[in-house]
N, C-alpha and C positions, 0 to 999 in steps of 0.2 A: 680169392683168399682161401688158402686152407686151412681145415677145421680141425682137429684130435680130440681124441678123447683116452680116457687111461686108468690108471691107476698104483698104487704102492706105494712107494718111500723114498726116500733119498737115497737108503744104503743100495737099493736096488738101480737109482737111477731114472726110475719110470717117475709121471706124476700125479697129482692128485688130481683124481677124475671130477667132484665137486668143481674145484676153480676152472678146469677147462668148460664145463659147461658153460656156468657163469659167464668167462670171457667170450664163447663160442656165440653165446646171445647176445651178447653186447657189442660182436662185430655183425652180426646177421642185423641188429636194428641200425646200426650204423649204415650198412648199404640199404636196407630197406626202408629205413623209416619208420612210422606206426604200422607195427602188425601187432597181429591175436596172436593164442596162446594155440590155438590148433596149427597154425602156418607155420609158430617155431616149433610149434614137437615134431611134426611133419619132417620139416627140414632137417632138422637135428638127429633125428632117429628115435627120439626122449619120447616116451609118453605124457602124457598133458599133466599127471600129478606131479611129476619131476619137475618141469619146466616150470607150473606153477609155483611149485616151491620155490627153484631159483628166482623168479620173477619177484614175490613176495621178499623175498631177504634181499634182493636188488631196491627194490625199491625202498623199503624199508630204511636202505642205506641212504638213499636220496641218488642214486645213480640211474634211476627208471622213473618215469612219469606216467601212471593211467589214466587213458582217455577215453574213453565209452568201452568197447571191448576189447581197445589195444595199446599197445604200449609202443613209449618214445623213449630214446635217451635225455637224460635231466641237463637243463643248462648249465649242471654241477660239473659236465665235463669240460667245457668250455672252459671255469676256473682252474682245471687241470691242463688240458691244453697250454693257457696262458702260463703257467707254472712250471711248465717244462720246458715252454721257449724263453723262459727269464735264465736260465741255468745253465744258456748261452750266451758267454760274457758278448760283450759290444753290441747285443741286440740291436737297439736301438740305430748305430752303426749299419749295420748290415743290412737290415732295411732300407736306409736312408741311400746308399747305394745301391740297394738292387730297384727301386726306385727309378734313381738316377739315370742308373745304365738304361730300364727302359725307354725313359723320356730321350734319354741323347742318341741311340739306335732304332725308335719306335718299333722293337724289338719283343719277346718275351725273356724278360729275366728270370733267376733263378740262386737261387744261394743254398747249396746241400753240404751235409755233412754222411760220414758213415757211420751206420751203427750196424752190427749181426749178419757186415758179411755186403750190405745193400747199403747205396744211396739213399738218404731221405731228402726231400724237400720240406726244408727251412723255411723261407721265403720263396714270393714269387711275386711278379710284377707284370704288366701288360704295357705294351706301348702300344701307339697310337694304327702302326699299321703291322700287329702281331696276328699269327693266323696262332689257332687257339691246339692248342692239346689236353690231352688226358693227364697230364701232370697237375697234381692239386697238395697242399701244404699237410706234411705229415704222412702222405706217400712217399712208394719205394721202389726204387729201379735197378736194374743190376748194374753194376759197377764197369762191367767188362765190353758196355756196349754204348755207353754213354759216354760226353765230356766233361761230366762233374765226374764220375764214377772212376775214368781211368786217373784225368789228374790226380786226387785223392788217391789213387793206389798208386799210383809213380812215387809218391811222396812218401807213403809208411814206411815204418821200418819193414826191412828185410824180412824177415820171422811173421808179419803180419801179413804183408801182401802174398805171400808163398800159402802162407794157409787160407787166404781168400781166395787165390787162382787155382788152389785145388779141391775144394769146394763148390768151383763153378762146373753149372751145367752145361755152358756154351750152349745154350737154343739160337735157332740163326732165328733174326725178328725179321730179316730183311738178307738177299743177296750179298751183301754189305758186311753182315754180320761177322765180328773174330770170333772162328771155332775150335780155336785151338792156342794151350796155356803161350808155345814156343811164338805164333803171331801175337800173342798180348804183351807177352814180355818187350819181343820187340817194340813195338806200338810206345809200351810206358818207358823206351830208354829213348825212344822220338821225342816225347813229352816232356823228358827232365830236359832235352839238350835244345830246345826251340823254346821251352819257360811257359808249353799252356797244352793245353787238350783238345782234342777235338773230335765231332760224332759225324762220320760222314755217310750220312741217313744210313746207318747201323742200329736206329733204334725203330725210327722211323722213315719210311720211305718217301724223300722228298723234300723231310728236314735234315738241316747240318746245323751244327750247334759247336763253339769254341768256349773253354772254361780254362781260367785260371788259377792256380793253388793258392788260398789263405794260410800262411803259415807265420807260427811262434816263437821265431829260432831256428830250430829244425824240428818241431811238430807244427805236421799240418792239420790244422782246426777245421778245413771244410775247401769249398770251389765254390767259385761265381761266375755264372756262363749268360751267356745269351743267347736263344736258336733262332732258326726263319728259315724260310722256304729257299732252296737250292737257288731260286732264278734269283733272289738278294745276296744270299751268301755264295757268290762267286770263291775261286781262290783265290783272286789277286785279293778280293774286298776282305776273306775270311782269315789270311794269312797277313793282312797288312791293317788295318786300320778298327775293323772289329777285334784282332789278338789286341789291340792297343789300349782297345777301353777295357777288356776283362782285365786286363795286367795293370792300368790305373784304378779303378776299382778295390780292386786286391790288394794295392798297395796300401791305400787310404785305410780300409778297413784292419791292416796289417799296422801302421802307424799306430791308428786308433786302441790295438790293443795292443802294443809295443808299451806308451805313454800312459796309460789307464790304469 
């Protein structure tokens, strides 16, 4: 996760160096956990009075908790968290389907939406015989190499997904990987004409993963995928009976806030 730091005004464009501190601590205890005040200035580049400071008006806020010589995040974020995932209609819905999918695939599910460019994970779900990843709720993946990420960009308008694919850095994560705008384009006019997505271990080596579009009308709200391991997710299996459940799934959840 990168850090910044800054300073100026609006009219300038830059921004205020104060709040990036602030946030910059508040992601360093997030991966970290309880640490002191010497291991964030350290890291940070801050001297100990700075960071003190921020700590102080952080917690202050109720956003920091001290516990002998170091600090945690307050279980004030969790109420945020929860606050953010309410302000996606059909929660409840979405859930109860990615759920679903995992029990009837013994799969790992997954339900994302895009925000700034990148995938996040909304939901996630584990089935009975899922091999585990690094994907966790409220993380971010690139768009361009996933099957929540391209469905979602198959679907935006024009003018959106042009300015996401040019934005992208293409890293190849795996041999697999699309490094280039002209093969992603392709890829998302595969995706509108077959009705799902798919990551054929381009993110990860070994996993393949199929995601279907949740949409509005014609905005799409998010994807709902399920990955596993290459020797499960054959093509015949990946192409016929797994596209089957992501596209009932999506449908349900699509009904759901059709009627709602």
């Amino acid at each position: 996760m990168s850090r910044t730091t800054g300073g100026g005004d609006e009219r300038t464009g830059r921004t205020i160096r104060s709040v990036e501190i602030a946030l910059n601590i508040i992601e360093l205890l997030q991966e970290r956990g309880r640490i002191g005040v010497t291991e964030i200035a350290n890291d940070l580049g801050h001297s100990k009075s700075t960071v003190h400071s921020h700590l102080r008006t952080l917690e202050k806020r109720r956003v920091l908790v001290r516990e002998g010589d170091g600090y945690r995040l307050s279980l004030r974020i969790i109420d945020m968290a929860t606050r953010v995932r309410e302000q996606v209609g059909n929660y409840d819905v979405i859930e109860r389907e990615v759920d679903k999918l995992a029990t009837e695939t013994g799969e790992i599910a997954h339900f994302g939406i895009e925000e700034y460019g990148e995938v996040y994970y909304l939901c996630k779900a584990r089935g009975s015989q899922s091999v585990e990843t690094k994907s966790r709720i409220g993380t971010q993946q690139p768009m361009y190499s996933t099957s929540l990420g391209k469905t979602i960009l198959a679907h935006l308008p024009p003018e959106r997904q042009e300015q996401i694919i040019e934005s992208c850095r293409f890293e190849p994560h795996t041999p697999h990987t699309i490094t280039s705008p002209d093969a992603l384009y392709e890829e998302l006019e595969t995706t509108i004409e077959r009705g799902y997505g798919i990551d054929d271990e381009e993110n990860i080596e070994g996993l393949r993963c199929v995601a279907a579009p949740v949409k509005n009308g014609e905005t799409v709200l998010g994807a709902i995928s399920i990955s596993g391991p290459t020797s499960r997710f054959t093509d015949e299996r990946l192409h016929t009976e797994l596209a089957e459940h992501v596209k009932r799934a999506a449908n349900v959840i699509e009904l759901n806030t059709k009627f709602s």
